[in-house]
CHARMM-style PDB file with segment names, atoms N, HN, CA, C and O in Angstrom:
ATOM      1  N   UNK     1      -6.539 -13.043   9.733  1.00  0.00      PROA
ATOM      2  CA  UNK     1      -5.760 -12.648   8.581  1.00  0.00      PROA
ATOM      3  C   UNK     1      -4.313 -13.027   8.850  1.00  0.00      PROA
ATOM      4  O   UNK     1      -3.569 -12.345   9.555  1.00  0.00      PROA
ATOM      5  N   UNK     2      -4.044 -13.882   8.392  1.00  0.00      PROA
ATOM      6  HN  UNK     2      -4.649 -14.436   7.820  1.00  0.00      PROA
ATOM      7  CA  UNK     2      -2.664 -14.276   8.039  1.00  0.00      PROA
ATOM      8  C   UNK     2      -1.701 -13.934   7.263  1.00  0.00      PROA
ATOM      9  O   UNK     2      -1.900 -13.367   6.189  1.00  0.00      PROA
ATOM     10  N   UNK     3      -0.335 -14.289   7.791  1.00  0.00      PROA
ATOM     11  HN  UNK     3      -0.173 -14.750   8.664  1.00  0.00      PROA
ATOM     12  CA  UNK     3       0.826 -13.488   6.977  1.00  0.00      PROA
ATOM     13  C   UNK     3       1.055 -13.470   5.454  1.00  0.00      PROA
ATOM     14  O   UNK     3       1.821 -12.609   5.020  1.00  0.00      PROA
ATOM     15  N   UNK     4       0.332 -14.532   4.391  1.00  0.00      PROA
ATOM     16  HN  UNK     4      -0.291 -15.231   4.743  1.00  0.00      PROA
ATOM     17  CA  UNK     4       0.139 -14.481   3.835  1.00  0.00      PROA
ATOM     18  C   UNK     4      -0.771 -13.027   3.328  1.00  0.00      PROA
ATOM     19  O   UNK     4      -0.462 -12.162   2.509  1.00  0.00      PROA
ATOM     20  N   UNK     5      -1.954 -13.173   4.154  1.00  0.00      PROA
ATOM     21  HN  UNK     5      -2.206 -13.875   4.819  1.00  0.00      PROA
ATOM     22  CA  UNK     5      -2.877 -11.673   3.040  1.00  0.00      PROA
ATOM     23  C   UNK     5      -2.393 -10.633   3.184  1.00  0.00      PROA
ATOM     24  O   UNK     5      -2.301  -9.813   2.270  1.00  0.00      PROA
ATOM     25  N   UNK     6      -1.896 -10.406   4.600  1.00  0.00      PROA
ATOM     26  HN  UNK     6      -1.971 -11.072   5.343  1.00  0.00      PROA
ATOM     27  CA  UNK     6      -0.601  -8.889   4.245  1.00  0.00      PROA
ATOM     28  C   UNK     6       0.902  -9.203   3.497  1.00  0.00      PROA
ATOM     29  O   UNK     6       1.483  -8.125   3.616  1.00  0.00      PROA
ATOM     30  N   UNK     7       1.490  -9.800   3.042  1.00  0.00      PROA
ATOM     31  HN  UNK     7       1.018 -10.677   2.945  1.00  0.00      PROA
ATOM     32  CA  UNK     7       1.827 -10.093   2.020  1.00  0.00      PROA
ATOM     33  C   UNK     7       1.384  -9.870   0.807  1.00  0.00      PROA
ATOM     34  O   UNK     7       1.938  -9.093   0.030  1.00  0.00      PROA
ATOM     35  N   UNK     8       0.299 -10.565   0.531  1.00  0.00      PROA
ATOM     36  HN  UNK     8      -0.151 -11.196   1.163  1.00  0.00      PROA
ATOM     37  CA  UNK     8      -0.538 -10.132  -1.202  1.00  0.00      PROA
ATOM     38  C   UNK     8      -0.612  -8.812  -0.927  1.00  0.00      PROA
ATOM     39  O   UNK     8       0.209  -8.201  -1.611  1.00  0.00      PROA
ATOM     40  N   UNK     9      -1.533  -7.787   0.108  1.00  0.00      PROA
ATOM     41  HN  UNK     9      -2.200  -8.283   0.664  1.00  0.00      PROA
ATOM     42  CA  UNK     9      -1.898  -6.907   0.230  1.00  0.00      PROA
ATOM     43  C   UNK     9      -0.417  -6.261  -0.445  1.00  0.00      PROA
ATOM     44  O   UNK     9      -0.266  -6.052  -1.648  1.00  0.00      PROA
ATOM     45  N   UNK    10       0.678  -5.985   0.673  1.00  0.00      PROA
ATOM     46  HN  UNK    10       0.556  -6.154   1.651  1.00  0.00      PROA
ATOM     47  CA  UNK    10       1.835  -5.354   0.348  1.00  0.00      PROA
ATOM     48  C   UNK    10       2.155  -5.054  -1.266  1.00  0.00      PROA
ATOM     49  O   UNK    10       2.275  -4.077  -2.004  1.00  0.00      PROA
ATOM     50  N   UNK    11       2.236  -6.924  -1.369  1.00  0.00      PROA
ATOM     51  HN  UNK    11       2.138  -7.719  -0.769  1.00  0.00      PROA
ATOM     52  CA  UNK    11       2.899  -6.781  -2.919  1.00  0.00      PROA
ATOM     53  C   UNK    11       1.940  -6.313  -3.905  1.00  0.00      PROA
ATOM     54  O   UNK    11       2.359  -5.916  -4.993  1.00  0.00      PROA
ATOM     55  N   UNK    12       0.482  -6.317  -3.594  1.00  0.00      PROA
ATOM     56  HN  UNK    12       0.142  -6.640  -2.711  1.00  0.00      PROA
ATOM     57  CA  UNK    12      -0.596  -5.467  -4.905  1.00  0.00      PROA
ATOM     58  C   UNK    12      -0.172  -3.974  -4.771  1.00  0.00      PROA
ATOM     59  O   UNK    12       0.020  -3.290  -5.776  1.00  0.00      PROA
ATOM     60  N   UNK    13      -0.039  -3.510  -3.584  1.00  0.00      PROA
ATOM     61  HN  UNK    13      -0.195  -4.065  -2.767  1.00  0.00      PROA
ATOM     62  CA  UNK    13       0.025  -1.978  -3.675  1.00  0.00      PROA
ATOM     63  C   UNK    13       1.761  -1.894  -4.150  1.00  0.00      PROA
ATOM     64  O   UNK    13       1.981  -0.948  -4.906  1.00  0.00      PROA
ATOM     65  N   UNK    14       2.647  -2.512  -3.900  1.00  0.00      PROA
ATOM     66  HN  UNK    14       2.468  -3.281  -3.286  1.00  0.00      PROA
ATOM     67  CA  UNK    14       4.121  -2.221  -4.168  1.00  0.00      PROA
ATOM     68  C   UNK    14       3.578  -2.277  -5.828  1.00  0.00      PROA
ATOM     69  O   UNK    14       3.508  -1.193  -6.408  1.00  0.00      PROA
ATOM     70  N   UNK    15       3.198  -3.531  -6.581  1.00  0.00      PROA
ATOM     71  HN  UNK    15       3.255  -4.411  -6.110  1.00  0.00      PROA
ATOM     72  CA  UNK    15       3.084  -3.302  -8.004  1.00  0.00      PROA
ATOM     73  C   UNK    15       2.478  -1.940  -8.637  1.00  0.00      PROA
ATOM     74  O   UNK    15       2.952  -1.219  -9.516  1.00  0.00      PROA
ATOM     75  N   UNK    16       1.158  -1.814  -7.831  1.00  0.00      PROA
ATOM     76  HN  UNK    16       0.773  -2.400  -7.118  1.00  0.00      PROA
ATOM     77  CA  UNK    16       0.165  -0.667  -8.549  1.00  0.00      PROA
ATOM     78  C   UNK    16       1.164   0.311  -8.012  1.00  0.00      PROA
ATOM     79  O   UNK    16       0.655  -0.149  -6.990  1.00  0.00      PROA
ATOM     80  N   UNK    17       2.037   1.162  -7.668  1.00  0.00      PROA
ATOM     81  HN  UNK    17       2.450   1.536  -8.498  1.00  0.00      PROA
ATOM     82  CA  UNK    17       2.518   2.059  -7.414  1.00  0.00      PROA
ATOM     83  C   UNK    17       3.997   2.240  -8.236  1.00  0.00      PROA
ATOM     84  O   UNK    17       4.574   3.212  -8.723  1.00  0.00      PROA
ATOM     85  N   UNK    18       4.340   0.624  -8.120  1.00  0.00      PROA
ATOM     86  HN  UNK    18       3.871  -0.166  -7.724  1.00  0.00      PROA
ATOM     87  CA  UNK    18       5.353   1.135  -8.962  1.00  0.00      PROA
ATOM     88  C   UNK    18       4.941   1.482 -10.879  1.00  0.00      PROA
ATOM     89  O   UNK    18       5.495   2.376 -11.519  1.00  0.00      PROA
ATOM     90  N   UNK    19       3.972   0.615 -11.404  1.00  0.00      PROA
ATOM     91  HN  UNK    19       3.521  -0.111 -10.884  1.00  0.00      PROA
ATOM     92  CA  UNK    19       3.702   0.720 -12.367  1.00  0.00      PROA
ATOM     93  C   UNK    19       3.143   2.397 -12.582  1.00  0.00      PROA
ATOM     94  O   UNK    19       3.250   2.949 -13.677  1.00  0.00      PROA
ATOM     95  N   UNK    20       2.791   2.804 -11.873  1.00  0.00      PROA
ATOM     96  HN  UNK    20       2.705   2.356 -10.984  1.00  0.00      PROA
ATOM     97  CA  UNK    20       2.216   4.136 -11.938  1.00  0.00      PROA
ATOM     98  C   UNK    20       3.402   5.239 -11.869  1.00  0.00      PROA
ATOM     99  O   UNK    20       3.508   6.107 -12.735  1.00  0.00      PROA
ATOM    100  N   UNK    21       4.385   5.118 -10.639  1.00  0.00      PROA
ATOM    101  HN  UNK    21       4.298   4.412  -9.936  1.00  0.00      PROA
ATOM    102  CA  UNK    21       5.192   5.974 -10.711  1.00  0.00      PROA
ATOM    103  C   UNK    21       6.515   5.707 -11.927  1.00  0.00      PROA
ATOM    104  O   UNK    21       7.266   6.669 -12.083  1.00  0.00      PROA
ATOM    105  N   UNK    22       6.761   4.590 -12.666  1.00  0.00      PROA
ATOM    106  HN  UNK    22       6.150   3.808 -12.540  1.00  0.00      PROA
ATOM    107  CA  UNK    22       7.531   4.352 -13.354  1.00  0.00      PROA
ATOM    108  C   UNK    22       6.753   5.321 -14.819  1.00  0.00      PROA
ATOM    109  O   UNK    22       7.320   6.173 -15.504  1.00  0.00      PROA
ATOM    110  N   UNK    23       5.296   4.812 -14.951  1.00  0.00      PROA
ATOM    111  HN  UNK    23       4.835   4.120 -14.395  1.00  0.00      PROA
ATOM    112  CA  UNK    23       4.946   5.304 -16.409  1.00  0.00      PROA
ATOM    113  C   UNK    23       5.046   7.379 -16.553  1.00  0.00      PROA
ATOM    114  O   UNK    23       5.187   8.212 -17.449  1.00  0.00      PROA
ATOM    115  N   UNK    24       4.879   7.361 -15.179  1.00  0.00      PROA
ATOM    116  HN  UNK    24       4.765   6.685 -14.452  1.00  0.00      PROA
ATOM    117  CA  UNK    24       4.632   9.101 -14.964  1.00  0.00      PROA
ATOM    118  C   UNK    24       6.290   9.790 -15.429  1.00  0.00      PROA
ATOM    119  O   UNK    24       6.459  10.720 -16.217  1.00  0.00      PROA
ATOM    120  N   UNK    25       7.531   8.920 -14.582  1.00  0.00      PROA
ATOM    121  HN  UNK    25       7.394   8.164 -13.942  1.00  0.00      PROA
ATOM    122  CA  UNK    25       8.851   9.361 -14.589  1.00  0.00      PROA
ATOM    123  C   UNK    25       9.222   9.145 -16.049  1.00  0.00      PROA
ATOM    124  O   UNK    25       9.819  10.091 -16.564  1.00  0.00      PROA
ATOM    125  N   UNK    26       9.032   8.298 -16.661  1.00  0.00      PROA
ATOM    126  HN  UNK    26       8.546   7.530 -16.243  1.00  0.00      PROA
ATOM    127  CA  UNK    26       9.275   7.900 -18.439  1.00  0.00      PROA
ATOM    128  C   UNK    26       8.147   8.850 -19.198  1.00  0.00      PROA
ATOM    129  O   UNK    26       8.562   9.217 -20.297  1.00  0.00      PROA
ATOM    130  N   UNK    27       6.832   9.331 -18.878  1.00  0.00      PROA
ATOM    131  HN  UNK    27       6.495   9.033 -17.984  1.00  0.00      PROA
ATOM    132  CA  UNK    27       6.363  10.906 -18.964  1.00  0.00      PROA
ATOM    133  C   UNK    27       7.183  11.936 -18.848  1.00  0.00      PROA
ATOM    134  O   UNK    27       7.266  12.607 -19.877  1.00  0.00      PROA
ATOM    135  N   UNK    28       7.864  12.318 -17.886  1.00  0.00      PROA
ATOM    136  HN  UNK    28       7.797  11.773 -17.051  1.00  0.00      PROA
ATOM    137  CA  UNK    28       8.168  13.531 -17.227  1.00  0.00      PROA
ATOM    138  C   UNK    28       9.384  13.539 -18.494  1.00  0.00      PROA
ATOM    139  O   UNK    28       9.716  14.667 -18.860  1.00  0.00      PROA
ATOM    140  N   UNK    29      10.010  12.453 -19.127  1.00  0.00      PROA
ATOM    141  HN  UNK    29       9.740  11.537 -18.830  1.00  0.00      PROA
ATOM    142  CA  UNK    29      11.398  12.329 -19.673  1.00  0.00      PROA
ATOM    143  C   UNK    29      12.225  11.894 -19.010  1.00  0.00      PROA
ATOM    144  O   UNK    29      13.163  11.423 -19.652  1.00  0.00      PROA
ATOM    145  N   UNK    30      12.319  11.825 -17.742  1.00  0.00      PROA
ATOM    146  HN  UNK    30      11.557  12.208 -17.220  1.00  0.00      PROA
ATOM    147  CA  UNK    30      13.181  10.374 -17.178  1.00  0.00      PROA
ATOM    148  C   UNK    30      13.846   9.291 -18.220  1.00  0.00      PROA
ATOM    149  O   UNK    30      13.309   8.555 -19.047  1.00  0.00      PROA
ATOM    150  N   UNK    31      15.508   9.519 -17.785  1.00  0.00      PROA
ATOM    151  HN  UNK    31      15.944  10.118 -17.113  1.00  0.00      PROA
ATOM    152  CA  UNK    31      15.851   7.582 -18.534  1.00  0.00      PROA
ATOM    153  C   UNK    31      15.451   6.640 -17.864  1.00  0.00      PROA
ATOM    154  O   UNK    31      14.976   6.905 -16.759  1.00  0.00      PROA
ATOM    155  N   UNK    32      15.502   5.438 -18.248  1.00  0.00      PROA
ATOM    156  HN  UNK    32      15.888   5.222 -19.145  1.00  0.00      PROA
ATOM    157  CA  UNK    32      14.817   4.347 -18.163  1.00  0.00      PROA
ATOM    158  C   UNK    32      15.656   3.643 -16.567  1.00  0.00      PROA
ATOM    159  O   UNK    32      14.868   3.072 -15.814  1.00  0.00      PROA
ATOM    160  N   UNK    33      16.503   3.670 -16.306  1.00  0.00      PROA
ATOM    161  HN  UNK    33      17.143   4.134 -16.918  1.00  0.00      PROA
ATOM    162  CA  UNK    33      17.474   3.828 -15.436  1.00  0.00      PROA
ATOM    163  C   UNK    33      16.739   4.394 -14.175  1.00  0.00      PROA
ATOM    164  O   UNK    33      16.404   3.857 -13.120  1.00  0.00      PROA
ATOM    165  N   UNK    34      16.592   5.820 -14.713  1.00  0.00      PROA
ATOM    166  HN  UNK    34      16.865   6.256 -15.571  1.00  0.00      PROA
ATOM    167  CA  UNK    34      15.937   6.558 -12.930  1.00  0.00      PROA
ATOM    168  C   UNK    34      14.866   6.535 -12.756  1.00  0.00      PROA
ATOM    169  O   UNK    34      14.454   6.722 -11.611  1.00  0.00      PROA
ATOM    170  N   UNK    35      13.950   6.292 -13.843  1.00  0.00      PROA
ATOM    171  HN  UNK    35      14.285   6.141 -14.774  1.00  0.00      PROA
ATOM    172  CA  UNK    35      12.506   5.798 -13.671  1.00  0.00      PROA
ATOM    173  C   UNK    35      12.686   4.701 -12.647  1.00  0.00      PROA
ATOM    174  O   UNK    35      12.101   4.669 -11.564  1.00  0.00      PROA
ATOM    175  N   UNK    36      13.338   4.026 -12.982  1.00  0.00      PROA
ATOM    176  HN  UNK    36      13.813   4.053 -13.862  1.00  0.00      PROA
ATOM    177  CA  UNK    36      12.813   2.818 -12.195  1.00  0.00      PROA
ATOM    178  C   UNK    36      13.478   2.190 -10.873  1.00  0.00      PROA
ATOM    179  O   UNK    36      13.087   1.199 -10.256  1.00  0.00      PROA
ATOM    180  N   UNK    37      15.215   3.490 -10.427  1.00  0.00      PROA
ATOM    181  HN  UNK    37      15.532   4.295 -10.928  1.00  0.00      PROA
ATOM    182  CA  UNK    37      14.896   3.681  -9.289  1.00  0.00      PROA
ATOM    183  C   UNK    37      14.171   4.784  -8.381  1.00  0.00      PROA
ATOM    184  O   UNK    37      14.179   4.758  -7.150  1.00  0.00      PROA
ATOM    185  N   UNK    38      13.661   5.573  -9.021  1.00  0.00      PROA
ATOM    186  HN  UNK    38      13.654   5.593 -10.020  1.00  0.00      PROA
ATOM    187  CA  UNK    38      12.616   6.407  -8.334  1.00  0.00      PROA
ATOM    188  C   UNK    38      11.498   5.611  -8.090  1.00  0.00      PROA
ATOM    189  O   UNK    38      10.993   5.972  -7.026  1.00  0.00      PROA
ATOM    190  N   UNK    39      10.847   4.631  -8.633  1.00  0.00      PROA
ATOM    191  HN  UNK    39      11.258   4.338  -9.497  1.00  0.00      PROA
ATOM    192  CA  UNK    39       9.779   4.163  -8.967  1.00  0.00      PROA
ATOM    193  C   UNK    39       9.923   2.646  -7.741  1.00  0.00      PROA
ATOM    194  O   UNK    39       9.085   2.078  -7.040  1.00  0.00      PROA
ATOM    195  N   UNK    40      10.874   2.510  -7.885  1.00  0.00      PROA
ATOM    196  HN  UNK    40      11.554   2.971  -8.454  1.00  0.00      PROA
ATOM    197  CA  UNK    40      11.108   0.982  -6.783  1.00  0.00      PROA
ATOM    198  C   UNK    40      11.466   1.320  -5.338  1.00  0.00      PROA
ATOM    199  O   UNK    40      10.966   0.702  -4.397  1.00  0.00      PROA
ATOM    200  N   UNK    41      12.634   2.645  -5.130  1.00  0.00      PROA
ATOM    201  HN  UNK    41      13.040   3.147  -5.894  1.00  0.00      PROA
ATOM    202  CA  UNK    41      12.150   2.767  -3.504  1.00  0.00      PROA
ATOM    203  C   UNK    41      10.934   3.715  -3.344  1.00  0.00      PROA
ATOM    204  O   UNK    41      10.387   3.735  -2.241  1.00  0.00      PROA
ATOM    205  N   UNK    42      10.490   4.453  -4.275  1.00  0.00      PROA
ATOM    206  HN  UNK    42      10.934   4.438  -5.171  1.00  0.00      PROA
ATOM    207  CA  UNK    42       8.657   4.648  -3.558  1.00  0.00      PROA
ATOM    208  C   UNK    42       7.622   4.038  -3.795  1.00  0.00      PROA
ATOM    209  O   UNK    42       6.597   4.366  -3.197  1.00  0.00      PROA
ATOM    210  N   UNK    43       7.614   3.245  -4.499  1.00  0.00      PROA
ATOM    211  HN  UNK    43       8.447   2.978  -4.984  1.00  0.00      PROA
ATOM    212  CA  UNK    43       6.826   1.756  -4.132  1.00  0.00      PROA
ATOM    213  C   UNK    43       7.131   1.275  -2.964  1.00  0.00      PROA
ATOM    214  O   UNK    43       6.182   1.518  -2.219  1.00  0.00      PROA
ATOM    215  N   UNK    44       8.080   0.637  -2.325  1.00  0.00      PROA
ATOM    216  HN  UNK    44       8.852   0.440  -2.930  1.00  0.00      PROA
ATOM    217  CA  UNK    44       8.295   0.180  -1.201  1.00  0.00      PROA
ATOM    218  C   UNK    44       7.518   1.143  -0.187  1.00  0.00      PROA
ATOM    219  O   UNK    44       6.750   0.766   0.698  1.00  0.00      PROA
ATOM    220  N   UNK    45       7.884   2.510  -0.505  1.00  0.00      PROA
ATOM    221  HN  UNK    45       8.508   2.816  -1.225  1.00  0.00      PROA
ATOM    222  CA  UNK    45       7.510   2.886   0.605  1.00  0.00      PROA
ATOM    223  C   UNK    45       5.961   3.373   0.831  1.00  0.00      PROA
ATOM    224  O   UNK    45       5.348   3.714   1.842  1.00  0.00      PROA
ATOM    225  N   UNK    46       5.653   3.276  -0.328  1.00  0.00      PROA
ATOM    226  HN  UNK    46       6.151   2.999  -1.150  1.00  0.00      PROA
ATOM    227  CA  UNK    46       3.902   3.388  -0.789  1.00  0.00      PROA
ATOM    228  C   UNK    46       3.374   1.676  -0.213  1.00  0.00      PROA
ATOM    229  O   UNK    46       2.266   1.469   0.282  1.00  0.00      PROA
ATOM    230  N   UNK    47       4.169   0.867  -0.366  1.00  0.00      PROA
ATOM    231  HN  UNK    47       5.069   1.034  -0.768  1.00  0.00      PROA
ATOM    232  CA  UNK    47       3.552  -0.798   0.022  1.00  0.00      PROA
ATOM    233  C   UNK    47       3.772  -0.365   1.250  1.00  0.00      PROA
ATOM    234  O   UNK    47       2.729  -0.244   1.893  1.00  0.00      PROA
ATOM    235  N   UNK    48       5.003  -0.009   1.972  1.00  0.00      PROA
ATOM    236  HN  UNK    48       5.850  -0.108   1.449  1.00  0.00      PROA
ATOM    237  CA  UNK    48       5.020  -0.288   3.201  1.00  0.00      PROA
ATOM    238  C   UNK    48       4.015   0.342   4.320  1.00  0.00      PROA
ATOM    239  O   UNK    48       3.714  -0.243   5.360  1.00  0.00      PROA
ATOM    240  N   UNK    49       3.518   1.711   3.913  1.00  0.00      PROA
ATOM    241  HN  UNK    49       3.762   2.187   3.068  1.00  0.00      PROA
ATOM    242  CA  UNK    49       2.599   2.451   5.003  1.00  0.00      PROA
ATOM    243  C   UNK    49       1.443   1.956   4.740  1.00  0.00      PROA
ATOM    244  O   UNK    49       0.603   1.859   5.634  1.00  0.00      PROA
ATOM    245  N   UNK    50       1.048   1.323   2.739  1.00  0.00      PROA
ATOM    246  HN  UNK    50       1.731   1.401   2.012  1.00  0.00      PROA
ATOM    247  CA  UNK    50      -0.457   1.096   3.201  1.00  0.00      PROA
ATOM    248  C   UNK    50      -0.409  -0.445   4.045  1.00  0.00      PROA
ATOM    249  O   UNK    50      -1.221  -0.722   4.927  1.00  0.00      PROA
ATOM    250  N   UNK    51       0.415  -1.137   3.710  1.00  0.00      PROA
ATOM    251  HN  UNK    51       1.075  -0.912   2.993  1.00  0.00      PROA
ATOM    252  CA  UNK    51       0.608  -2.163   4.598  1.00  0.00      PROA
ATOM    253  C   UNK    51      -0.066  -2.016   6.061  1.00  0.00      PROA
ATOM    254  O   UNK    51      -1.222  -2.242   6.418  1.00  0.00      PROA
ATOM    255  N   UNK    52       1.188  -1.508   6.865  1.00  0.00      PROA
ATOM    256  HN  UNK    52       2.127  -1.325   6.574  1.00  0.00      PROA
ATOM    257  CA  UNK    52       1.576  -0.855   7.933  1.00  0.00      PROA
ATOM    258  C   UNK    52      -0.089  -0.211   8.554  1.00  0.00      PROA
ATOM    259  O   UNK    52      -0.466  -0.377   9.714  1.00  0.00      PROA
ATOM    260  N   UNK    53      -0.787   0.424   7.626  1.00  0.00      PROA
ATOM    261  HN  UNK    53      -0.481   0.559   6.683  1.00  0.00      PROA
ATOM    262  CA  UNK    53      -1.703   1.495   8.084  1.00  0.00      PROA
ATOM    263  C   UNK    53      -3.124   0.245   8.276  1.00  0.00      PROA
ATOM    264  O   UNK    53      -3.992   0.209   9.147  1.00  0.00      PROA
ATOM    265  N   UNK    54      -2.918  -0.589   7.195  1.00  0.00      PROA
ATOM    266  HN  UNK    54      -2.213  -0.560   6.487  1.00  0.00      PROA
ATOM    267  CA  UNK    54      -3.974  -1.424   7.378  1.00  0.00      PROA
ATOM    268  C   UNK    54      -4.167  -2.459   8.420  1.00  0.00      PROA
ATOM    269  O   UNK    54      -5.232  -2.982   8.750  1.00  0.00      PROA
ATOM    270  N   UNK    55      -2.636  -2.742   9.026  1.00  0.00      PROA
ATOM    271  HN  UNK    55      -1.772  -2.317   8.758  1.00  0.00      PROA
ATOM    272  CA  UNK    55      -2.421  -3.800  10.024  1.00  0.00      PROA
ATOM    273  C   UNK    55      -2.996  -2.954  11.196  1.00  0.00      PROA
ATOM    274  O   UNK    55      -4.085  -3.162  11.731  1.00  0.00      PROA
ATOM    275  N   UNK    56      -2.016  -1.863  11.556  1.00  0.00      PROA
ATOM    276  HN  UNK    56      -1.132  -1.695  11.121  1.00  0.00      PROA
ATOM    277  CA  UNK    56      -2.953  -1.137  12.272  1.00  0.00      PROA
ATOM    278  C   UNK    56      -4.087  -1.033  12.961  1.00  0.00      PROA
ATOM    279  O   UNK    56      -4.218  -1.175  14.176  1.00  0.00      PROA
ATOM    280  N   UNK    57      -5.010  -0.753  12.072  1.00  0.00      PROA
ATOM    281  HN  UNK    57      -4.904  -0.638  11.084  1.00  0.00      PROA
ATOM    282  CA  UNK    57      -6.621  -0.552  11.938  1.00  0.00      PROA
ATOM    283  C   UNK    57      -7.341  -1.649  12.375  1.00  0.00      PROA
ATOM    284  O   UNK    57      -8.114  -1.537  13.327  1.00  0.00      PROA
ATOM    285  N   UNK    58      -7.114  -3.127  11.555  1.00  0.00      PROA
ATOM    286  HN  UNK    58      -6.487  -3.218  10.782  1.00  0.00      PROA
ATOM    287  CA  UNK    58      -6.895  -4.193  11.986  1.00  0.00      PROA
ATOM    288  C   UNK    58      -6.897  -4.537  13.251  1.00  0.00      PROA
ATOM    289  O   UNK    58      -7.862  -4.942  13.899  1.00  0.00      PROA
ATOM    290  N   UNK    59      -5.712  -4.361  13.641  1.00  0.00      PROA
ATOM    291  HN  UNK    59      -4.928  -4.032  13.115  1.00  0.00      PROA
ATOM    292  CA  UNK    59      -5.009  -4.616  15.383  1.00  0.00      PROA
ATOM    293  C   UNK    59      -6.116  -4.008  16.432  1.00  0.00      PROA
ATOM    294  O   UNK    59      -6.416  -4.530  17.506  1.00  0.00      PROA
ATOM    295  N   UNK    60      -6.726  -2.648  15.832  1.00  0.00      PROA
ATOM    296  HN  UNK    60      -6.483  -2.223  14.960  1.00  0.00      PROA
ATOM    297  CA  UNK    60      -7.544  -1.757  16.561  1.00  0.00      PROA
ATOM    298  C   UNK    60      -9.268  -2.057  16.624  1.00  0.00      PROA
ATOM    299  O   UNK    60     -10.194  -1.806  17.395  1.00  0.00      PROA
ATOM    300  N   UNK    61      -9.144  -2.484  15.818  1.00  0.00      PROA
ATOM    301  HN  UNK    61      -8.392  -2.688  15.191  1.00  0.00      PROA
ATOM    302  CA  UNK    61     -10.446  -3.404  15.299  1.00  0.00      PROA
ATOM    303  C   UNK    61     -12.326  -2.830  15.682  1.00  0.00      PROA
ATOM    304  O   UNK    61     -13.162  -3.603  16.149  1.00  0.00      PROA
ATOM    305  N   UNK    62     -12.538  -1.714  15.422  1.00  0.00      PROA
ATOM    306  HN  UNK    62     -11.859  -1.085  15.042  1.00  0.00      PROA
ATOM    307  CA  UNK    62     -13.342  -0.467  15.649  1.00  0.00      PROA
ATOM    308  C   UNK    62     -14.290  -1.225  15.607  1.00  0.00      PROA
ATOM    309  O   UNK    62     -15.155  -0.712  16.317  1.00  0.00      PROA
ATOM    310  N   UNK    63     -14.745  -2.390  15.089  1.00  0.00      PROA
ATOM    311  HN  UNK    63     -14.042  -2.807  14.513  1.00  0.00      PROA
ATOM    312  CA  UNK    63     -16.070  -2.789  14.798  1.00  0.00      PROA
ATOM    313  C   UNK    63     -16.424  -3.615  16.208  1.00  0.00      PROA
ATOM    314  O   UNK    63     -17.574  -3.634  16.648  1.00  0.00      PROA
ATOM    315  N   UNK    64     -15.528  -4.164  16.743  1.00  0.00      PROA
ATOM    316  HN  UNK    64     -14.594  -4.149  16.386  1.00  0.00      PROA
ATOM    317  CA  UNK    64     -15.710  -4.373  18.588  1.00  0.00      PROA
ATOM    318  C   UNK    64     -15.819  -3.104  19.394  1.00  0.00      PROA
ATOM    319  O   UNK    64     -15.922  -3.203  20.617  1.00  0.00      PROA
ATOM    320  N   UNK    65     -15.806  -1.866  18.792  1.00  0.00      PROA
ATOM    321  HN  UNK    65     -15.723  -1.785  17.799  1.00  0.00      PROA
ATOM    322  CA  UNK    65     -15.859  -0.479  20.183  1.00  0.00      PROA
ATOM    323  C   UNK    65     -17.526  -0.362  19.734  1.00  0.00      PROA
ATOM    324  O   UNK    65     -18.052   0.422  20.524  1.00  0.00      PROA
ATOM    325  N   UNK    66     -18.277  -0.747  18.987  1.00  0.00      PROA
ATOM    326  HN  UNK    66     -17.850  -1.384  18.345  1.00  0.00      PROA
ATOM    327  CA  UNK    66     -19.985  -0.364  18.575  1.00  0.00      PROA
ATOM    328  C   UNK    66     -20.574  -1.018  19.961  1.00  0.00      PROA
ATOM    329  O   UNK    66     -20.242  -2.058  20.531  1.00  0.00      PROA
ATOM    330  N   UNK    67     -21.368  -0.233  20.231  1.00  0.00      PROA
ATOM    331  HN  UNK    67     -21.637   0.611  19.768  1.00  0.00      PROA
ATOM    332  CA  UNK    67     -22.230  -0.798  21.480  1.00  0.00      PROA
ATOM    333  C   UNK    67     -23.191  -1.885  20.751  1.00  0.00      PROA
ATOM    334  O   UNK    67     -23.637  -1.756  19.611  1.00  0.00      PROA
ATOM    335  N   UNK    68     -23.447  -3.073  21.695  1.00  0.00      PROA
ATOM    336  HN  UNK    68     -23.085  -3.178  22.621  1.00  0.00      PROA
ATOM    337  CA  UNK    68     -24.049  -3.985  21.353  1.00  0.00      PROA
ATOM    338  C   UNK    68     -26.208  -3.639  21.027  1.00  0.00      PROA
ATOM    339  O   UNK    68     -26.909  -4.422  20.387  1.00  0.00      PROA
ATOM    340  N   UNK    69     -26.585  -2.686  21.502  1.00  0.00      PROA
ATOM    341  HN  UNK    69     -26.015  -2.049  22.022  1.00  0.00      PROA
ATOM    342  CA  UNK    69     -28.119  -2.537  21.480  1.00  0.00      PROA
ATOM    343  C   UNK    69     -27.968  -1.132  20.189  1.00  0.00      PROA
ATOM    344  O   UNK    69     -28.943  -0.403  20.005  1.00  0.00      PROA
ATOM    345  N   UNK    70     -27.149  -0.998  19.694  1.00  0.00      PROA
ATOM    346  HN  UNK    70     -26.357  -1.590  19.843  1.00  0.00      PROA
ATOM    347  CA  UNK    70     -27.386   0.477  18.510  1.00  0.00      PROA
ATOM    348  C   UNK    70     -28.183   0.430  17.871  1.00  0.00      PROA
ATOM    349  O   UNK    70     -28.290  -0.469  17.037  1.00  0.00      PROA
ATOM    350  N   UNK    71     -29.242   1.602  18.055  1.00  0.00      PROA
ATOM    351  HN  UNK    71     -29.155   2.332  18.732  1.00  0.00      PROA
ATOM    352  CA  UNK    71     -30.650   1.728  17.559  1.00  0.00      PROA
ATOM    353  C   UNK    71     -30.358   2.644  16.074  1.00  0.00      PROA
ATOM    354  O   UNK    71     -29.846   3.760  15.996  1.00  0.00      PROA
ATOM    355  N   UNK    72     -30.756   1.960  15.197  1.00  0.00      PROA
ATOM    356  HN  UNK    72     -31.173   1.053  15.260  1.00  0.00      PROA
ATOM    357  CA  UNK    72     -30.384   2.919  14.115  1.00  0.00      PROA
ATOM    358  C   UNK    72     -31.679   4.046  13.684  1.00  0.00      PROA
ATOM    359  OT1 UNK    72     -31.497   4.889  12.806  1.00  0.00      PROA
TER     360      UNK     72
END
C-alpha cells in the first residue's frame, strides 16, 4: 500500500466527515462561516486518526501472528 492509498483513504474520510459535520452545524443554526470552520478542523482531525489508526494496524499486520496449521 502506497502513499497514494493512504492519501485517498485520508481524503474520503476528511470529505465524509466534513460533509456530515458541516450539514449537522447549519442544523443546529450555525452561520455559514462557523459551520465550516468547525467542520474543517474536525475533519482533519477525524481524517487524521482514521488515517493514522489504519496505518497502524497495517504496520502490525495480525494476519502474519495466525499460526500456520489452524484447525478450524
Amino acid at each position: 500500500m502506497g502513499a497514494a492509498f493512504w492519501i485517498k483513504r485520508f481524503s474520503l474520510a476528511l470529505v465524509v466527515a466534513f460533509v456530515v459535520l458541516f450539514g449537522v452545524e447549519l442544523a443546529k443554526g450555525h452561520s455559514q462561516v462557523a459551520a465550516v470552520q468547525f467542520a474543517s478542523f474536525w475533519a482533519v482531525v477525524t481524517g487524521t486518526i482514521f488515517t493514522l489508526a489504519g496505518y497502524v494496524r497495517y504496520r502490525r499486520n495480525p494476519a502474519c501472528w495466525l499460526p500456520n496449521d489452524r484447525k478450524a
